[in-house]
C-alpha positions in Angstrom: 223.3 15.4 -126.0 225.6 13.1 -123.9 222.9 12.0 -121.7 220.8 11.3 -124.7 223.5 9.4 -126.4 224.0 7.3 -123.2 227.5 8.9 -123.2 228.7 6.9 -127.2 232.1 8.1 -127.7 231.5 6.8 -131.5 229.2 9.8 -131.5 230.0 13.4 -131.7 228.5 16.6 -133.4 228.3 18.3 -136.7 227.4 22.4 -135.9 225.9 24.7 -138.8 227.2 28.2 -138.3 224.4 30.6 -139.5 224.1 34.7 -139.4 222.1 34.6 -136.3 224.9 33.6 -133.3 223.5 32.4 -129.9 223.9 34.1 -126.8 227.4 33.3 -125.0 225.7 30.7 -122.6 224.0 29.0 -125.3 227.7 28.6 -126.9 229.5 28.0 -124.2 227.3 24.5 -123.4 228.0 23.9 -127.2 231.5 23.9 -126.8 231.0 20.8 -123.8 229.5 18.6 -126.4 231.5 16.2 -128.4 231.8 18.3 -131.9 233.8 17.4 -134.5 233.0 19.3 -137.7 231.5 23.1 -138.0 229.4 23.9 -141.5 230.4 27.0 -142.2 228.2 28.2 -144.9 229.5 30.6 -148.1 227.0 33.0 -147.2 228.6 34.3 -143.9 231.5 35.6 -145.9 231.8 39.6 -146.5 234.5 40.9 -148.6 236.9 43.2 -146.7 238.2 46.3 -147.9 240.9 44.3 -149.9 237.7 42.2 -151.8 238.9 39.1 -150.2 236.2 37.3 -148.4 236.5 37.2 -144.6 234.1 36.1 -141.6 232.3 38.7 -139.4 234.4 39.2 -136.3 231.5 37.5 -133.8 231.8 34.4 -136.2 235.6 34.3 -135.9 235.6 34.2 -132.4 233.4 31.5 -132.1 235.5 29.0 -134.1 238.9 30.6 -132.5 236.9 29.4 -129.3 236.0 26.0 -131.1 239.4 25.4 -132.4 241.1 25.9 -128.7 238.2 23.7 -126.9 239.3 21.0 -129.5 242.9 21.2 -129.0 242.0 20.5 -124.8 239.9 17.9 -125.6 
């Protein structure tokens, strides 16, 4: 997308979480691209034992990963 872009820095990425996750190596040259915002749609929530809606555990680890590559960046 950078190459693309001819390297903006006024431009960055919106992602759409959906129920289907790429594989790690797809995410991981995700997570090198300028992203700003994450969509995270109502319809990956589950309710947990307690009822209260929650995220899968895959999709929680993908924006734990998205939240630290932001702080580095």
């Amino acid at each position: 997308f950078r190459t693309l872009s001819n390297r903006q820095k006024n431009i960055s990425l919106c992602l759409e979480l959906t129920q289907d996750l790429p594989s790690a190596s797809e995410l991981d040259r995700w997570f090198g691209e300028p992203i700003k915002s994450v969509i995270v749609p109502t319809s990956l929530f589950v309710n947990n034992r307690k009822g209260y809606p929650v995220l899968s555990q895959p999709h929680q680890q993908v924006l734990l990963k998205l939240f630290k590559v932001s702080t580095i960046n």
